[in-house]
Each structure stands twice: as structure tokens, then as C-alpha cells.
C-alpha positions in Angstrom: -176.4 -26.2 17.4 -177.6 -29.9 16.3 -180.7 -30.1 14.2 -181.3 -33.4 16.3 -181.4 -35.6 13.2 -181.0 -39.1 14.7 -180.9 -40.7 11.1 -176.7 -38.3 10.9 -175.5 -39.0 14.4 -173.5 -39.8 16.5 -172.1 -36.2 15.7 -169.7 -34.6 17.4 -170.6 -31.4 17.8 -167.7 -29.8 20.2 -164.3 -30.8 20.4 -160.3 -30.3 20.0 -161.1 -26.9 22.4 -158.9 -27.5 25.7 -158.7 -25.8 28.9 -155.4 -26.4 30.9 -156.7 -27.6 35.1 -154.5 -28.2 38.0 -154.7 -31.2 40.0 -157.7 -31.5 41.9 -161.6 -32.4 41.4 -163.7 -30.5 39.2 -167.1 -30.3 38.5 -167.7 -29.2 34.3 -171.2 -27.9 33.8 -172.6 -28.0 30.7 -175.2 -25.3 29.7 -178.1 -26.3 27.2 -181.5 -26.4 25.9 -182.9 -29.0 23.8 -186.2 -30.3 22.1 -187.7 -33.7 22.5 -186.8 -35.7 19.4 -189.0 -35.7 16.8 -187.9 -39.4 16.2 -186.1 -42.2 18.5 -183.9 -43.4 16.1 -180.4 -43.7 18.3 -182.3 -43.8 21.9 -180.1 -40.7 23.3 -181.0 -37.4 23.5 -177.1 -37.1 23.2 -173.9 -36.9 25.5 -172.0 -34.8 27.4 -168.1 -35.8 28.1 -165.1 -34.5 29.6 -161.9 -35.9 28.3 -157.9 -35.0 28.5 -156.5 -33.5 25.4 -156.3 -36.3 22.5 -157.3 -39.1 24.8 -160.1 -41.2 23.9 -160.9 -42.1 27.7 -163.3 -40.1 28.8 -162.3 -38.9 33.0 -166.5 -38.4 33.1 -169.5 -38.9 30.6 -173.1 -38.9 30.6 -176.0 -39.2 28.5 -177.9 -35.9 28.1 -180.7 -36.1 30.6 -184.6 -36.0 28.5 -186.8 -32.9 29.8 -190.0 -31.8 28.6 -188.9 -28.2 28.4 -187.0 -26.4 26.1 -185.9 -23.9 29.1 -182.1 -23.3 29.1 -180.5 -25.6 31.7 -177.5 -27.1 33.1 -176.1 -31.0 33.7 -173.0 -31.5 35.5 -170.3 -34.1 35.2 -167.6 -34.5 38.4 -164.2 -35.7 37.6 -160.6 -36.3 39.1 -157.4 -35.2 37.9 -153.8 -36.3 39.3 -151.2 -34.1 37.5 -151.7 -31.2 35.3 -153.6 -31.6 32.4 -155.4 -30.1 29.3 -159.5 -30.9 29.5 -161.6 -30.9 26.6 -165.2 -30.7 27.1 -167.2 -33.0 24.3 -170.9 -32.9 22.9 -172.2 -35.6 20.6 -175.4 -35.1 19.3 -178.4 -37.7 19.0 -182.1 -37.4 18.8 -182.6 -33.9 20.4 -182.1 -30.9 18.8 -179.5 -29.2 21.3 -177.9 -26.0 21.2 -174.9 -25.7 23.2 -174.3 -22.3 25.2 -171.3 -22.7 27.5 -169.4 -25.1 29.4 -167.9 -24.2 33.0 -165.5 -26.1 35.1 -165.3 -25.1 38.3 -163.0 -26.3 41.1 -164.5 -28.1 44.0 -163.7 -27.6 47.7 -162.0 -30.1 49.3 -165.0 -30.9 51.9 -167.9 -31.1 48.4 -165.6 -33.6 46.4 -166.5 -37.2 46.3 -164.3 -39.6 47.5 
């Protein structure tokens, strides 16, 4: 949970949590709800990232998308990975208040993933 307090962030909010993946493409989905900020002080709702154990890269990221619901929902991020690795999903909080529920990765068939 973030108390989407613009004024104390960039917070991270998950991280150091790894989950070992075989090579292949992936798709991590991130489930969620959050509130419309109270106040626009960083200009993000947040971020969602998926990065390889300890390395500051990031193999996908995205902003956390605005919604005028407070509904529980997903947002995906699609990324690529060559030899076996640990992944570590990341939250950083922002403006919203966000509680986090789960995050998923789930392996893609070869005839969905992206080139």
C-alpha cells in the first residue's frame, strides 16, 4: 500500500523479491487499484518495472496508467530474457494512492511474442 503522498516519493514500494525465469519472453502483470491523486506534485501516478536481480536496468518499465476508477485492475509489461535469470518485479509509488495485490509472469507462446 502507498498513501499516494507525492510530497515522499519516488518510494519504492516492492523490491529485492525475485522469481528465477528460463529463457524466453514473458509478459509480468501487475495487479492494482489506485485513487486519483489528491495532488500532482511528481506528474506520475507511479511505475511499474521488471528488472534482473540487483541490476539497475530495467528489461521493461512503465508508468502506471491514470483511470478514473478505483476497480481492481491489471497493466502488463512484455520483456525478453536470453539466459536464465532471477526477475524482480518493482513498484515506485507517486501521486496515486496504490495498493499492490499481486504480480504474475506468465510465459508467452512463441506465435504471441513480439519480435
Amino acid at each position: 500500500y502507498w498513501k499516494g503522498d507525492g510530497r515522499h516519493s519516488p518510494v519504492d514500494l516492492s523490491y529485492g523479491a525475485s522469481v528465477p525465469l528460463a529463457p524466453g519472453r514473458y509478459r509480468a502483470r501487475f495487479a492494482f487499484r489506485s485513487t486519483p491523486p489528491r495532488r500532482d506534485v511528481r506528474h506520475t501516478w507511479g511505475r511499474f518495472a521488471v528488472h534482473g536481480l540487483n541490476d539497475p536496468q530495467a528489461l521493461a518499465e512503465a508508468p502506471i496508467a491514470p483511470a478514473p476508477s478505483t476497480a481492481w485492475r491489471e497493466q502488463a509489461l512484455e520483456f525478453a530474457l536470453a539466459p536464465n535469470a532471477a526477475i524482480e518485479p518493482q513498484v515506485v509509488g507517486a501521486d496515486a494512492e496504490l495498493w499492490l495485490r499481486r504480480v504474475v509472469f506468465e510465459a508467452l507462446p512463441p506465435d504471441l511474442a513480439q519480435p
